[in-house]
PDB file of N, CA, C and O in Angstrom:
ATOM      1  N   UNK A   1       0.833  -1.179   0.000  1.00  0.00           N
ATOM      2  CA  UNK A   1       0.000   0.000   0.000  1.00  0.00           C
ATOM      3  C   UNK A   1       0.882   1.249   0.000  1.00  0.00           C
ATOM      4  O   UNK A   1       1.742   1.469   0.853  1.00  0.00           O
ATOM      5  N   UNK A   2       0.591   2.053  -1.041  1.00  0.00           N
ATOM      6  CA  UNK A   2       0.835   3.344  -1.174  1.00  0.00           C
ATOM      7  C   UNK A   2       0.094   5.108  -0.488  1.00  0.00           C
ATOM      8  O   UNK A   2      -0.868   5.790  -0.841  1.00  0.00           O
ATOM      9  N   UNK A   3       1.018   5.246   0.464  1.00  0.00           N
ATOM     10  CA  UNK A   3       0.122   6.649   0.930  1.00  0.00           C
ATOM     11  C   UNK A   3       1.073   7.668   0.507  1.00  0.00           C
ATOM     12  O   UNK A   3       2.259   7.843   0.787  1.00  0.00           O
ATOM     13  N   UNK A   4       0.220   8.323  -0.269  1.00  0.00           N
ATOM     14  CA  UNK A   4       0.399   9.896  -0.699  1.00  0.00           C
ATOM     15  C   UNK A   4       0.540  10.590   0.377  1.00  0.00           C
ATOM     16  O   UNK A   4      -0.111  10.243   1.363  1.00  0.00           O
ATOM     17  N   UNK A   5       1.333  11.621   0.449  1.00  0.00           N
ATOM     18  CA  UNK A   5       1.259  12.604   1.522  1.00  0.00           C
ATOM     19  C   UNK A   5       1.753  14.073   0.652  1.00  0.00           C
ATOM     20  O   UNK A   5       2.512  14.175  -0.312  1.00  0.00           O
ATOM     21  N   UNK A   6       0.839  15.347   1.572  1.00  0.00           N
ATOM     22  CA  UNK A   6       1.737  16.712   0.082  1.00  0.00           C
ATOM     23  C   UNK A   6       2.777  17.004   1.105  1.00  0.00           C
ATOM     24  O   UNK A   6       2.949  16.946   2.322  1.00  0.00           O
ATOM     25  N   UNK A   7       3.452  17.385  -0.118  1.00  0.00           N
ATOM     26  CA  UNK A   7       4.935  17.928  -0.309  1.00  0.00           C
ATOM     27  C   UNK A   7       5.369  18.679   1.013  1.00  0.00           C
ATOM     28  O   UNK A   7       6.380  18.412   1.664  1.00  0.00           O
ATOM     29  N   UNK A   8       4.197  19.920   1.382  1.00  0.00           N
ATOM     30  CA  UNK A   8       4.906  20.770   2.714  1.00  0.00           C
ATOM     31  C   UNK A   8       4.513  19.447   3.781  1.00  0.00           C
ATOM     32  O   UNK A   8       5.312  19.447   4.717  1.00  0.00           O
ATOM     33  N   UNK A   9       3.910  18.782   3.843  1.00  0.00           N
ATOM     34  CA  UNK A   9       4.071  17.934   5.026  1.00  0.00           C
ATOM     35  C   UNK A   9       5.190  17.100   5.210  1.00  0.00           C
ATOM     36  O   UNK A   9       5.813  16.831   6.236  1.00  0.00           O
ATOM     37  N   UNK A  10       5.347  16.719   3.988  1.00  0.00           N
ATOM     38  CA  UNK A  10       6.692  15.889   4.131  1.00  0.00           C
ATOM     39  C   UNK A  10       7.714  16.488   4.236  1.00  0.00           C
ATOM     40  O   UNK A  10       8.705  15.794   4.464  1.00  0.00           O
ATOM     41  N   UNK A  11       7.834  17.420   4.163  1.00  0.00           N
ATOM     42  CA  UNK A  11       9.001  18.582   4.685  1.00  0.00           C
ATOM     43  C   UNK A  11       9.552  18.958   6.075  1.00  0.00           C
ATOM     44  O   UNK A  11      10.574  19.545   6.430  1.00  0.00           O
ATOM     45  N   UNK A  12       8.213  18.255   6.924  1.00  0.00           N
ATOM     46  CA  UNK A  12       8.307  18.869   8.419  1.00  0.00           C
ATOM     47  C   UNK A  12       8.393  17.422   8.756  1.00  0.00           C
ATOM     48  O   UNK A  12       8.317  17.306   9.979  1.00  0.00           O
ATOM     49  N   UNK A  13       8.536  16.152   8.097  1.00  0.00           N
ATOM     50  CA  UNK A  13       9.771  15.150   8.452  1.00  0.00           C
ATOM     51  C   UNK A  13      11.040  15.463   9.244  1.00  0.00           C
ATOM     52  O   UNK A  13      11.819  16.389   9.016  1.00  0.00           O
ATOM     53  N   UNK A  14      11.155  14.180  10.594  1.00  0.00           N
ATOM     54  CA  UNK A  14      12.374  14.738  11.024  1.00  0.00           C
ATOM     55  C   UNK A  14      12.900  13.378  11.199  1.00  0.00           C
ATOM     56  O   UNK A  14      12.280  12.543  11.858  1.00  0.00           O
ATOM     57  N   UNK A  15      14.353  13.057  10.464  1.00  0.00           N
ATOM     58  CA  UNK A  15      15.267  11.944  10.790  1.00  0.00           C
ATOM     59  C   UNK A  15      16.719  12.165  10.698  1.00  0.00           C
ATOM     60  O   UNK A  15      17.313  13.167  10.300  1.00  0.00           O
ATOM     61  N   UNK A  16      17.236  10.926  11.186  1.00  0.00           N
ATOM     62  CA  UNK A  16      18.124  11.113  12.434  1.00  0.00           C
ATOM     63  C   UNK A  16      19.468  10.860  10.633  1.00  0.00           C
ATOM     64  O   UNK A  16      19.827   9.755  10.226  1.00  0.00           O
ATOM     65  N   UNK A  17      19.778  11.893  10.140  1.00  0.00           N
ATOM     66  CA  UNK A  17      20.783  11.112   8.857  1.00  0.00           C
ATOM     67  C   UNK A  17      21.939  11.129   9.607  1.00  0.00           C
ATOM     68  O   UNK A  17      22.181  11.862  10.565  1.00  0.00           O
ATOM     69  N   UNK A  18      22.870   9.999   8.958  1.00  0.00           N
ATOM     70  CA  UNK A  18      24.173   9.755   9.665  1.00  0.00           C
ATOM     71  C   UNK A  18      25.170   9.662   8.300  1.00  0.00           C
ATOM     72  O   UNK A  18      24.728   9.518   7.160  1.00  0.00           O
ATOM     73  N   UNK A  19      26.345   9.754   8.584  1.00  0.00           N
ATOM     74  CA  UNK A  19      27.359   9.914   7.539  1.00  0.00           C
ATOM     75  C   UNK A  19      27.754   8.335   7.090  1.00  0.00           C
ATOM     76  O   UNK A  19      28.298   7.536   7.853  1.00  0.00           O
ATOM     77  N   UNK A  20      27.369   8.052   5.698  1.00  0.00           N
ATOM     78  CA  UNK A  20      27.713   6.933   5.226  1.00  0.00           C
ATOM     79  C   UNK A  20      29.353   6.313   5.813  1.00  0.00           C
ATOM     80  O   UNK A  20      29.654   5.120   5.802  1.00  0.00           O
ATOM     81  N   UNK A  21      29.913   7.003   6.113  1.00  0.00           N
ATOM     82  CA  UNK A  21      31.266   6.467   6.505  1.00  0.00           C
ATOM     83  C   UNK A  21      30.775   5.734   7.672  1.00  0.00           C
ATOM     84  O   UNK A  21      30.782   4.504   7.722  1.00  0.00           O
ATOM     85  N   UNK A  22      30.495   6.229   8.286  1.00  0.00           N
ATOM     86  CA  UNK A  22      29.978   5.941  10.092  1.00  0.00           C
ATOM     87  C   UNK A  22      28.965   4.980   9.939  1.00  0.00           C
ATOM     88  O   UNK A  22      28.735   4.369  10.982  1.00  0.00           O
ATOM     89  N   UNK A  23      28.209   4.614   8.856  1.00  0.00           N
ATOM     90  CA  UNK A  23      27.030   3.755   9.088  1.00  0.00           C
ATOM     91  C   UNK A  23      27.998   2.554   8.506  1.00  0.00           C
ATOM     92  O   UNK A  23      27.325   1.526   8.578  1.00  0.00           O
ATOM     93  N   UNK A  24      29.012   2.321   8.079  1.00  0.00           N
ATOM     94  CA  UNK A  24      29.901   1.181   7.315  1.00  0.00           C
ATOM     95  C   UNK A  24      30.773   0.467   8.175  1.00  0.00           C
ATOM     96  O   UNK A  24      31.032  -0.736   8.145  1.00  0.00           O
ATOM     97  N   UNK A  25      31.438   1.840   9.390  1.00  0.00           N
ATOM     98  CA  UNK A  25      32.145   1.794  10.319  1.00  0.00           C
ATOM     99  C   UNK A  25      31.385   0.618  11.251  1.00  0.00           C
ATOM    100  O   UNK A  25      31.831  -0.506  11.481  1.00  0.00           O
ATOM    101  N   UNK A  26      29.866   1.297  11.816  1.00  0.00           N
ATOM    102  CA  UNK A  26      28.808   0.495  12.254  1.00  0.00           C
ATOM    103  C   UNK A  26      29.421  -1.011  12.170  1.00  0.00           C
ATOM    104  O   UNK A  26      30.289  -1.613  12.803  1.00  0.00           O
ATOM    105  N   UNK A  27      28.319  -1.421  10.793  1.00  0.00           N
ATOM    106  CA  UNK A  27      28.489  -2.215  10.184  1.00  0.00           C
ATOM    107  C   UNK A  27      30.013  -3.215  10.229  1.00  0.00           C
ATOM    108  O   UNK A  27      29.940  -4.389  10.591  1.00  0.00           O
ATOM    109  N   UNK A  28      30.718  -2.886  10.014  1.00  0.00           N
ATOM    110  CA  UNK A  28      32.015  -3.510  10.241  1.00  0.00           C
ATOM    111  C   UNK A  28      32.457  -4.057  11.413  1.00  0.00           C
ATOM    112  O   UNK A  28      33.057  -5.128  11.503  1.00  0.00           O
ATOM    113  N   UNK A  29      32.020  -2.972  12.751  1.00  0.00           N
ATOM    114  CA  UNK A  29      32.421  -3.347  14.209  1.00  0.00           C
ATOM    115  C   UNK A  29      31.605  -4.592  14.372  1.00  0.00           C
ATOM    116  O   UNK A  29      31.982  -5.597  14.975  1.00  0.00           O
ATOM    117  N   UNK A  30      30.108  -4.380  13.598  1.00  0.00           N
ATOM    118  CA  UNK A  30      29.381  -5.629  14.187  1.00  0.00           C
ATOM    119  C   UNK A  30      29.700  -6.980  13.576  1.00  0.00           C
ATOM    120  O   UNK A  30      29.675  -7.935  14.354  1.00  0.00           O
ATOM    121  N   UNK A  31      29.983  -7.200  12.356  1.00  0.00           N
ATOM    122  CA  UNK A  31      30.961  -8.235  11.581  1.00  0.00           C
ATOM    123  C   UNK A  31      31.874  -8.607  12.667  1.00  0.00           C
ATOM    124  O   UNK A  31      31.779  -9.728  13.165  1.00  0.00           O
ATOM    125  N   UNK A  32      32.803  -7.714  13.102  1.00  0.00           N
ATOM    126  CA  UNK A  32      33.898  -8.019  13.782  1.00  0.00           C
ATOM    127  C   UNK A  32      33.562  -8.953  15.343  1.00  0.00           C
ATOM    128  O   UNK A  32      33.883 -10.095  15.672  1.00  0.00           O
ATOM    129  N   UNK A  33      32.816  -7.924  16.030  1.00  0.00           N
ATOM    130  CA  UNK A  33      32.290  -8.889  17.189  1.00  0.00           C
ATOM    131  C   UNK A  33      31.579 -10.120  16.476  1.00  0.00           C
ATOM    132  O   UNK A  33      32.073 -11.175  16.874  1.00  0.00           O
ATOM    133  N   UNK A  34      30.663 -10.284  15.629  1.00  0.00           N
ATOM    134  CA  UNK A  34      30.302 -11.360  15.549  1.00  0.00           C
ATOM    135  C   UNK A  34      31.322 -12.875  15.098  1.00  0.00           C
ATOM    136  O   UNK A  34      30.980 -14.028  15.359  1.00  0.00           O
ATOM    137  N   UNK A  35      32.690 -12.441  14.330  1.00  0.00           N
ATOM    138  CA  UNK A  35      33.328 -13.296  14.027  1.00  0.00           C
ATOM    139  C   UNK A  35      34.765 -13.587  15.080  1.00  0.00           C
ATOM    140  O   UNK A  35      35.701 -14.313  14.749  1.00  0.00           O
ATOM    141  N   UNK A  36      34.660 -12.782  16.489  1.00  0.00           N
ATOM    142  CA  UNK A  36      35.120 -12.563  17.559  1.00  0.00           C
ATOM    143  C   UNK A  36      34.615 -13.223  18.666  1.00  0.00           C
ATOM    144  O   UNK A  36      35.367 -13.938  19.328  1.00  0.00           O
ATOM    145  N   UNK A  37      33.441 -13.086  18.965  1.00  0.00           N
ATOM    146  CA  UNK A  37      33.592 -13.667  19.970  1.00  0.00           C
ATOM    147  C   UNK A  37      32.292 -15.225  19.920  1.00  0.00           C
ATOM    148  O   UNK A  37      31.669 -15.592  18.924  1.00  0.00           O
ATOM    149  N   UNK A  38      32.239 -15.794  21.209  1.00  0.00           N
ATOM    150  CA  UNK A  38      31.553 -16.803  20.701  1.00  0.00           C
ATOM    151  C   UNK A  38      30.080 -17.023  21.074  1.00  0.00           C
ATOM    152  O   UNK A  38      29.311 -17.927  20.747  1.00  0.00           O
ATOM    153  N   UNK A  39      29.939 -16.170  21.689  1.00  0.00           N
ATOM    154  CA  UNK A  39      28.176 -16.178  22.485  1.00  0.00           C
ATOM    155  C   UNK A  39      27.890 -14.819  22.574  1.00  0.00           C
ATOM    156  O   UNK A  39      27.761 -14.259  23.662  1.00  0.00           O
ATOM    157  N   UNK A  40      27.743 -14.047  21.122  1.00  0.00           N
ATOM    158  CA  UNK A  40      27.284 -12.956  21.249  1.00  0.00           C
ATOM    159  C   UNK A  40      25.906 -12.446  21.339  1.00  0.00           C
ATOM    160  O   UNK A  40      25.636 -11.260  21.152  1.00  0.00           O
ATOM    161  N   UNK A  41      25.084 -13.298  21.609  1.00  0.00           N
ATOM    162  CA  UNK A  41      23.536 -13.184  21.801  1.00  0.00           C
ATOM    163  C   UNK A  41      22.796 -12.321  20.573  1.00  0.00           C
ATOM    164  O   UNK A  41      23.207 -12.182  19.421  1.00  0.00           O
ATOM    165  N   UNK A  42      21.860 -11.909  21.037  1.00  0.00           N
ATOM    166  CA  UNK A  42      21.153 -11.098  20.018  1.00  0.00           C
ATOM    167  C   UNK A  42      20.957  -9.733  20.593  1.00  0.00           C
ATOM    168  O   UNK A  42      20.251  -9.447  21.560  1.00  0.00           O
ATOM    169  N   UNK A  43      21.690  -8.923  19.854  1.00  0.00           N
ATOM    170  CA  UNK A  43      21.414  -7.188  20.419  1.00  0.00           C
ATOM    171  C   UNK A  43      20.840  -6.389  18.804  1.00  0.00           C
ATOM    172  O   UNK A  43      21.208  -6.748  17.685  1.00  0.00           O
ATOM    173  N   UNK A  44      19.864  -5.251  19.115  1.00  0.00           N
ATOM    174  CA  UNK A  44      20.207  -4.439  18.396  1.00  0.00           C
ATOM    175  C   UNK A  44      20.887  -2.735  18.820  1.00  0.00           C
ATOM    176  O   UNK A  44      20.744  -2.150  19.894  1.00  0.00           O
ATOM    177  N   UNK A  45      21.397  -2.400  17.977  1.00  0.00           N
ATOM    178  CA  UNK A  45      21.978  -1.322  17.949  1.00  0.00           C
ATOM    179  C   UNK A  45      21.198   0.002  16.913  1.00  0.00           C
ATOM    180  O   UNK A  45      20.544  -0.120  15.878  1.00  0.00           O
ATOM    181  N   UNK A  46      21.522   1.031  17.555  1.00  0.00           N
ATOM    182  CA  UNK A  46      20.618   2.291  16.337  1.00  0.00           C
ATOM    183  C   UNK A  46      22.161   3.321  16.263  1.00  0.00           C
ATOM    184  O   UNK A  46      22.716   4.020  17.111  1.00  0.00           O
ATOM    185  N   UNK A  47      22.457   3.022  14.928  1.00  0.00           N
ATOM    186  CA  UNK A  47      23.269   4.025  14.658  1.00  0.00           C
ATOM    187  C   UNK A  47      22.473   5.517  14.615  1.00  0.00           C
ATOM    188  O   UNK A  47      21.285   5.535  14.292  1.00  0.00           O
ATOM    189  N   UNK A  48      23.051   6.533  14.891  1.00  0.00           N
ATOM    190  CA  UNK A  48      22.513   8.063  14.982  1.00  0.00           C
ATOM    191  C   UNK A  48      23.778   9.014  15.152  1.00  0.00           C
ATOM    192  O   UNK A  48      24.989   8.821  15.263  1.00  0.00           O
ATOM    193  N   UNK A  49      23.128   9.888  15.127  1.00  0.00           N
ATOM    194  CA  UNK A  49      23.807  11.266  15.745  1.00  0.00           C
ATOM    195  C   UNK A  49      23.453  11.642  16.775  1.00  0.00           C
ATOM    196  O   UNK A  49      24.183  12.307  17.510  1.00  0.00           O
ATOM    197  N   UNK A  50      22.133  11.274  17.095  1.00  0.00           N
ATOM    198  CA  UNK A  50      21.150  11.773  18.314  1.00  0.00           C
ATOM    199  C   UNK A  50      20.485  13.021  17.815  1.00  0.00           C
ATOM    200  O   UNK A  50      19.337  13.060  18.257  1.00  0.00           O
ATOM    201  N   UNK A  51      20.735  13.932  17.152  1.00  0.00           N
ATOM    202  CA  UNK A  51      19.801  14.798  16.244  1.00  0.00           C
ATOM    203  C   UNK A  51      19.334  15.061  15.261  1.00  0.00           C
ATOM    204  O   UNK A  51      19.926  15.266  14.201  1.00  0.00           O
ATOM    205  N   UNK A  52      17.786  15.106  15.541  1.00  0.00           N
ATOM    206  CA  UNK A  52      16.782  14.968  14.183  1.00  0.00           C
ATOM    207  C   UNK A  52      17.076  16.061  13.282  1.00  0.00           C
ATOM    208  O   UNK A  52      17.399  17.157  13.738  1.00  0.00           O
ATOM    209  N   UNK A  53      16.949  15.746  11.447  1.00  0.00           N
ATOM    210  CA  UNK A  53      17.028  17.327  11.274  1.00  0.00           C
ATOM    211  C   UNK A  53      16.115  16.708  10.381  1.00  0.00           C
ATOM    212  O   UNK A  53      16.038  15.528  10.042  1.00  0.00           O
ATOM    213  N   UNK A  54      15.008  18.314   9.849  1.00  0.00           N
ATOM    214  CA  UNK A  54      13.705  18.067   8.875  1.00  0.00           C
ATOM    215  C   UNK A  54      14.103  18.293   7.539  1.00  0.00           C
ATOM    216  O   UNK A  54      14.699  19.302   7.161  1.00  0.00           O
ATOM    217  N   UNK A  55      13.853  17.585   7.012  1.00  0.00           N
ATOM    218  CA  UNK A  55      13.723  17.456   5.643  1.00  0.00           C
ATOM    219  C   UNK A  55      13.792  19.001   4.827  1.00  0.00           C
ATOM    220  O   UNK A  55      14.690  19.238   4.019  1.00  0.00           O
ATOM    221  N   UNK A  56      13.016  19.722   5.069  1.00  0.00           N
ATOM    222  CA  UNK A  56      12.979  21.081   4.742  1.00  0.00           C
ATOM    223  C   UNK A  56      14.833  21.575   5.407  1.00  0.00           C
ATOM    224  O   UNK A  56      15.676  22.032   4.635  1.00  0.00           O
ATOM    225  N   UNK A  57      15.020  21.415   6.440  1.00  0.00           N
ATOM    226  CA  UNK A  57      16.543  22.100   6.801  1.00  0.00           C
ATOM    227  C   UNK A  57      17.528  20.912   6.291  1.00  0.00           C
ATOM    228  O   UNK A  57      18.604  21.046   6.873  1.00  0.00           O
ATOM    229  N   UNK A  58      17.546  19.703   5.335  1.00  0.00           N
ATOM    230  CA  UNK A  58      18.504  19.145   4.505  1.00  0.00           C
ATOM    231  C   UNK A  58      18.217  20.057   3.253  1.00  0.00           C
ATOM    232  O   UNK A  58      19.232  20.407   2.650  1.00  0.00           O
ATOM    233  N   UNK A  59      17.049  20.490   2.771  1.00  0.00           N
ATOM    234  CA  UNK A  59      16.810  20.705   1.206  1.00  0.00           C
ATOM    235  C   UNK A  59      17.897  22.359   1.618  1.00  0.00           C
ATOM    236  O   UNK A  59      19.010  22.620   1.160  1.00  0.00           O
ATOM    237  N   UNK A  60      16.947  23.319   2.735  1.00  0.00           N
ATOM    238  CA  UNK A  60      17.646  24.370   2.680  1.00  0.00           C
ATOM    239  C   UNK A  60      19.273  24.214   2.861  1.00  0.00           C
ATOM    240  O   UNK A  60      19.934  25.031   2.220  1.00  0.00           O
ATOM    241  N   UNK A  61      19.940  23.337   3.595  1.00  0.00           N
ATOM    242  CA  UNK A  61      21.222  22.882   3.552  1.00  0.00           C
ATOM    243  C   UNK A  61      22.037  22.685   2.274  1.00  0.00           C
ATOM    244  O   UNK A  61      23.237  22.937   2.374  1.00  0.00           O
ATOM    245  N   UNK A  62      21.575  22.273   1.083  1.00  0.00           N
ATOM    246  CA  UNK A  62      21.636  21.754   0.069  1.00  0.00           C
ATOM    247  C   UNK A  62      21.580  22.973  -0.538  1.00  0.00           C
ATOM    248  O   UNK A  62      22.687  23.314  -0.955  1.00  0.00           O
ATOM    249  N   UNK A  63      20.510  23.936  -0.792  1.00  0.00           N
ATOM    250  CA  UNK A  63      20.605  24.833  -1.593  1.00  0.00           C
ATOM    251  C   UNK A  63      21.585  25.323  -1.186  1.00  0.00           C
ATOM    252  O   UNK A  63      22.282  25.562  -2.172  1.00  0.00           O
ATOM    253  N   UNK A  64      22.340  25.791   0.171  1.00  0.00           N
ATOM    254  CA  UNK A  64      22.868  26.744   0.729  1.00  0.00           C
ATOM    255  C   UNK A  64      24.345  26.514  -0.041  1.00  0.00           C
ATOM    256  O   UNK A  64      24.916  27.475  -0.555  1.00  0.00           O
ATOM    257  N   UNK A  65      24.878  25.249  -0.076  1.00  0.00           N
ATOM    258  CA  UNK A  65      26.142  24.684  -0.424  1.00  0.00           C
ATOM    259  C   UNK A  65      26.207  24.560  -1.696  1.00  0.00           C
ATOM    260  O   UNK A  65      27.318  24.362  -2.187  1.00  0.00           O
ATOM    261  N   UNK A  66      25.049  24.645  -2.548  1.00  0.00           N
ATOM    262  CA  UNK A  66      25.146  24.650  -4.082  1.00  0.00           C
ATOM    263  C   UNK A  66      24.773  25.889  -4.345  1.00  0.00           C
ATOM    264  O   UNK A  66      25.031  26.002  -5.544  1.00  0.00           O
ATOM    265  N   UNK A  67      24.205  27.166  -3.878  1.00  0.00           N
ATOM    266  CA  UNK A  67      23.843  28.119  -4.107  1.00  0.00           C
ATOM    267  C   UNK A  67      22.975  27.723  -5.546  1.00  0.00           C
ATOM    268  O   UNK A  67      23.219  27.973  -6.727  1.00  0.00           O
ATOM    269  N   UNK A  68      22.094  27.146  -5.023  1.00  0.00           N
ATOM    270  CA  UNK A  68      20.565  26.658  -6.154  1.00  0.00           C
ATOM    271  C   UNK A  68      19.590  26.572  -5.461  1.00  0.00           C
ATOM    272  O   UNK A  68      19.487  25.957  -4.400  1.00  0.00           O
ATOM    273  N   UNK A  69      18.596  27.343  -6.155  1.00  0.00           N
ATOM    274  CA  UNK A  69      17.417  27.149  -5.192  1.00  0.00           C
ATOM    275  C   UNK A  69      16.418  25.700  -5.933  1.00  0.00           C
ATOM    276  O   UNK A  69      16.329  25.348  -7.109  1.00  0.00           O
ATOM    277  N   UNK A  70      15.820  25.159  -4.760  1.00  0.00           N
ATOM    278  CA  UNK A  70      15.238  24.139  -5.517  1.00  0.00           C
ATOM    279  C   UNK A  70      13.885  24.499  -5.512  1.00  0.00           C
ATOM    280  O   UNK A  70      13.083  23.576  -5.650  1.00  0.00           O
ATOM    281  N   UNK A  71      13.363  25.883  -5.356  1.00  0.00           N
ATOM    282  CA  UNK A  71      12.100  25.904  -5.947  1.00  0.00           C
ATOM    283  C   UNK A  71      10.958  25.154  -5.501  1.00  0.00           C
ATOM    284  O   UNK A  71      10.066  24.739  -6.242  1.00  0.00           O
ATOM    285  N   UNK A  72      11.038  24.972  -4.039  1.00  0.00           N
ATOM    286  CA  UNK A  72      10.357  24.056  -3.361  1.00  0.00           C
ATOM    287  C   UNK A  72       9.400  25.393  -2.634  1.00  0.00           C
ATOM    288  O   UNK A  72       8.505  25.143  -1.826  1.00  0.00           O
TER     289      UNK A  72
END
């Protein structure tokens, strides 16, 4: 199922983006413990920054560094 939502709403979206390096880094440590040790149970982990930013302050971010407006 598909839900539509308009555009300014989805703007006032807020998630947590993290730097692809750091989400690989993640990823790797947990490879590592898992082929490390021998009774590593079941955990999960939430990679973050700990701060949300909205969708609208990535787009304005974006224009700011390309000096383009996206006409949003």
């Amino acid at each position: 199922m598909v839900t539509i939502i308009p555009l300014k709403m989805a703007l006032q979206y807020v998630r947590d983006y993290i730097y692809v390096m750091d989400l690989a880094d993640g990823h790797a440590t947990a490879l590592q413990k898992l082929f490390t040790k021998e009774d590593i149970g079941c955990f999960a982990y939430i990679l973050g920054t700990g701060r949300g930013t909205s969708v609208l302050e990535m787009v304005n971010a974006f224009e700011k560094v390309s000096r383009k407006d996206s006409h949003l």
